[in-house]
N, C-alpha and C positions, 0 to 999 in steps of 0.2 A: 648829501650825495655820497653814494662810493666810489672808491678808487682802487683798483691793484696796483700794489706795487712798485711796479713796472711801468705805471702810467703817472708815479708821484713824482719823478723831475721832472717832465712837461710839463706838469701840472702846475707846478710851483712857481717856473719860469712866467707863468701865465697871470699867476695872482694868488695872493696870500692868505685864504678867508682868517675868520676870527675864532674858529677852534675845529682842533685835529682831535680823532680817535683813531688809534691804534691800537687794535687788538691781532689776537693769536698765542700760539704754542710754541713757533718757533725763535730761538731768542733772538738767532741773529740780522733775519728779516727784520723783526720787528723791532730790534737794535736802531738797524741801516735807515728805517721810516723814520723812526723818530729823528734821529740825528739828521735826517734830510730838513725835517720841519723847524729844527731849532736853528741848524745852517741859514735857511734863506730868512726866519725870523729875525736874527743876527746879524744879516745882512741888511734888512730892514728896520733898523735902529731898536732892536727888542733888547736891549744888553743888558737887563736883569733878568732872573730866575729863578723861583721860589719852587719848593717840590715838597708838596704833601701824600702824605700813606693813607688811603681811603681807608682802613680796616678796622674792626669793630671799635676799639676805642675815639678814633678818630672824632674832634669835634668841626661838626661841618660849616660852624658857624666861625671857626678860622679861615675857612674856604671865602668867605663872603666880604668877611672885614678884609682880608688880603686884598680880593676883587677890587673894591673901594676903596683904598690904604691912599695917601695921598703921599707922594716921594717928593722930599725937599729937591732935586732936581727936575723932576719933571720926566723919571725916568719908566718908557717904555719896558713892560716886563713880561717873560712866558710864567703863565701858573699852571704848573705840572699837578695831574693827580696821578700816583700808583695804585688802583683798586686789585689787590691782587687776586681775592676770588670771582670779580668781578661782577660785587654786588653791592649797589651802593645803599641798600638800604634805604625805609622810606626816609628819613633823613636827607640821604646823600642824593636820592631820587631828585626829593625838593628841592636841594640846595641848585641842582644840577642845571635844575630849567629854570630856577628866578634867575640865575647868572645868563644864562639866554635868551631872559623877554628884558633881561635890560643889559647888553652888552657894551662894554668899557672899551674905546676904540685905543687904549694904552696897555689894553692886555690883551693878550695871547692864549688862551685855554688850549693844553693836551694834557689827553686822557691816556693811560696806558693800563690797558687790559690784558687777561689771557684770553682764551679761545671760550665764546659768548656759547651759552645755552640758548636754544629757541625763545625761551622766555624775556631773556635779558635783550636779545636783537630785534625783540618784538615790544620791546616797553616803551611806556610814555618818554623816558628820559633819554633812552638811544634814540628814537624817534625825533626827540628836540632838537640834539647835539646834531644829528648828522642833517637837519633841514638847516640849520646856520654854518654848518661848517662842510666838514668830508671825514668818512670812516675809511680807513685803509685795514681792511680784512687780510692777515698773513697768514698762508696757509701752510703745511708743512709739506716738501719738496720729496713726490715717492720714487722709491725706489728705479722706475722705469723711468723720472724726468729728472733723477741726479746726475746721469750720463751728461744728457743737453744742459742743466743747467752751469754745468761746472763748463762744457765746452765756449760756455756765454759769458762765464765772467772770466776765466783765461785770454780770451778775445778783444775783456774789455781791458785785461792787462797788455795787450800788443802781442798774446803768445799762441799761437798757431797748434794745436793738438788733434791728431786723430782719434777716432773714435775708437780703437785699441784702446790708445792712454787715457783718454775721459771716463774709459770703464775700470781701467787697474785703479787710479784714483775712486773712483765711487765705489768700487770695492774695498778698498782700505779702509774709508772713512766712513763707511754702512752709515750713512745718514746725519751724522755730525757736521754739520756747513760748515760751521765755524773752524776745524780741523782741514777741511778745504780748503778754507780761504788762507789759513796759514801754508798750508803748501803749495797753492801758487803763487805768494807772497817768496815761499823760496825760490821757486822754478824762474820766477824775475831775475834772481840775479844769477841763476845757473845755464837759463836760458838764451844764453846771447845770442844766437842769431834768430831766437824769437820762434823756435821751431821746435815742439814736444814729440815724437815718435813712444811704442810701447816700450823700449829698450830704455828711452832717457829716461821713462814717467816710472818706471822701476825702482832704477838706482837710485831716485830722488827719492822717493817713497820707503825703499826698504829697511831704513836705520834710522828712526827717527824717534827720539826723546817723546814724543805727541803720544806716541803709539802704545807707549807705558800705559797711557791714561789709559787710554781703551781697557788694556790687561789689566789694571787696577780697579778700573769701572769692575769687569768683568766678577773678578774677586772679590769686590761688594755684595752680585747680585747672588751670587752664588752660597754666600756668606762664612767664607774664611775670614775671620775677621783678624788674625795673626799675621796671613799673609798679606792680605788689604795696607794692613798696620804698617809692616816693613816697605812697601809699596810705596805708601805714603811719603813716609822718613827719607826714599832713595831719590823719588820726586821732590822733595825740597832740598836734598843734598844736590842734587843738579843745577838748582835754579831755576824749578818748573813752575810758571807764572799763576799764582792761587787764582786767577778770574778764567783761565779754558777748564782746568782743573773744576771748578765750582761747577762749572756748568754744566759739563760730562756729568756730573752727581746728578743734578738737579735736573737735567733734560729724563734721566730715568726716572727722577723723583715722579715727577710729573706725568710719564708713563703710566708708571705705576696705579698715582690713586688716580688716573682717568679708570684705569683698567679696572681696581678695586671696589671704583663707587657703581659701575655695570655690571661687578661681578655680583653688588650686594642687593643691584634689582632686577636679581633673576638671570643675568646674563650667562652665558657659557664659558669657563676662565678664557679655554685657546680664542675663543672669537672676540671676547672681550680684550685681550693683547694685542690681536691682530688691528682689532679696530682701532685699535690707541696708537698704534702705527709698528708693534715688532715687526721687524726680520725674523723669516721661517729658521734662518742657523741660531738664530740667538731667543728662540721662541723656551730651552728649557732652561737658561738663565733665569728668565724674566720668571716664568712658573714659580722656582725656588725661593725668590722674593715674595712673591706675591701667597706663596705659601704660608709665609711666616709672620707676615705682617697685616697687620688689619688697617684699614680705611686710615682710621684714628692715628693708628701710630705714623701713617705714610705722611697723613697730613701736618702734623708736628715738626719732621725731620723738614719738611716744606717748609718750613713758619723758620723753622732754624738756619734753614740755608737763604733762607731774604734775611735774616739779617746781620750772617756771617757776611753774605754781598751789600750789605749797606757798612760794616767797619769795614771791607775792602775799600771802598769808594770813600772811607774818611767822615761817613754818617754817624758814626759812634765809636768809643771805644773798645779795641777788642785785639785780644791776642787771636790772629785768626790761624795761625796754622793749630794751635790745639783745639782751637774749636771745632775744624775740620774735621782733627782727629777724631772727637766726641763724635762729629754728625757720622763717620764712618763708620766708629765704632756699634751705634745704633743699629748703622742702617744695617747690617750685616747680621742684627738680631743679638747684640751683647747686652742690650737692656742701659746704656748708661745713659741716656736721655730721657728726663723727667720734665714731666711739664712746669715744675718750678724751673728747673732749666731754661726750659723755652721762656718764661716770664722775665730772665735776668735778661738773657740775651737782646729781648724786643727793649727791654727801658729801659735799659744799661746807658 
């Protein structure tokens, strides 16, 4: 079956099937799904968790003996797949549906994708997964429904906002949720009597460390990779948290070679940005990236920044504020990212 969303705590309250897909673009929707599914998992005596990277090295037949593993306690567990291009190959295909026609009522299968090609939502193995379980499709929140949606999760904080302040807000944050959600996260404790007018949602908004990012984002696409640089340096001298930070990168990453790989069959650059989701103010940003960099190169800085977000998360080794530096430095068009690089980084 499918689900939005918005329909996945009901849903959950209701019963727990035996494997979740989550797919999409946007991180922190698809963040919030996941997290709901491991929550009532969790609560349902699932309190192990195994988490494998589908990507082309990956052996799928770890996937299977996990399945099957037998726990000296007798311990319920979620098994996590990350497919990051979200293609499991015929391997991963295979693996996908025998864990299906014989499902292990001690595991928990979720799948965690990007946003599926027609191919991929049409294949034998999506097909499997979502007749035994539920797919939660997340889609990215446009321009015109960021006003209302920010109005719905302020509402869900106890905070009262008119539609003035839902749009100075979704203005600020042109599409970054996640920088939403840290700002009503402030407005909680500034909003005491639980009441946003445009005059508060201002003053809240107008000084804020988050906003560097954006400027620094900016400076990336643009490719001052000097200024980027100092950017960088004045954002960790702050104390600015490397996981919003990563993501602001990586949400243009992602942009990007959506934009790239329609540019390279045949697409129009401006409609191919548009369709990826830019903003008309920041349409000659993106151009300037998308100028300088090819498919190839987008897709590498991608590969770099999964697994500068796996040593965040304590999955591997890694000094991560220099290796930001690198990804920046790249991405800006300085050339210091080599695909030997990206080899250290993935099996480091």
């Amino acid at each position: 079956m499918k689900i939005r969303p918005e329909q996945l705590k009901s849903h959950l309250l209701k019963e727990l099937l035996p494997v979740y897909v989550v797919s999409g673009d946007e991180p922190l929707l698809a963040q919030e799904s996941a997290d709901a599914v491991r929550h009532e998992a969790r609560k349902q005596g699932f309190s192990g968790r195994k988490v494998f990277h589908g990507d082309g090295n990956f052996d799928w037949g770890n996937l299977h003996n996990e399945a099957n593993a037998l726990s000296l306690f007798a311990e319920k567990k979620i098994i996590e797949v990350k497919i990051a291009n979200g293609k499991p190959g015929d391997k991963g295909s295979k693996a996908l549906c025998e864990l299906c026609a014989n499902p292990n009522p001690d595991n928990l299968l979720l799948i965690i994708l990007p946003k599926l090609e027609r191919g991929a939502q049409n294949s034998k193995w999506m097909k499997t997964l979502e007749s035994l379980g539920a797919h939660i499709q997340v889609w990215p929140i446009t321009g015109d429904q960021l006003p209302r949606w920010i109005k719905q999760r302020l509402l869900q904080s106890d905070i009262n906002a008119n539609q003035e302040a839902a749009e100075i807000l979704a203005e600020r944050v042109e599409g970054n949720l996640l920088a939403a959600v840290q700002e009503i996260e402030k407005l909680k404790l500034l909003a005491t009597d639980g009441n946003v007018d445009a005059i508060k949602m201002s003053s809240v908004v107008a000084d804020s460390a988050r906003y560097n990012i954006f400027e620094f984002v900016d400076k990336i696409l643009i490719g001052d990779a000097q200024s980027a640089a100092r950017s960088l340096r004045g954002l960790h001298s702050e104390g600015t948290d490397a996981i919003p930070l990563l993501w602001a990168i990586t949400r243009e990453l992602r942009i990007l070679v959506k934009a790239s790989e329609q540019v390279s069959h045949g697409e129009q650059r401006d409609w191919a940005l548009k369709n990826a989701g830019v903003w008309e103010k920041r349409m000659p940003l993106f151009r300037k990236a998308l100028q300088r960099s090819s498919a190839a190169h987008l897709r590498m800085l991608l590969y770099q920044a999964g697994a500068i977000d796996r040593g965040i998360k304590g999955m591997r080794k890694a000094d991560v504020w220099d290796e930001i530096t690198t990804l920046v430095l790249s991405f800006t068009g300085s050339q210091t990212l080599k695909p030997s690089n990206i080899k250290l980084l993935i099996d480091h």
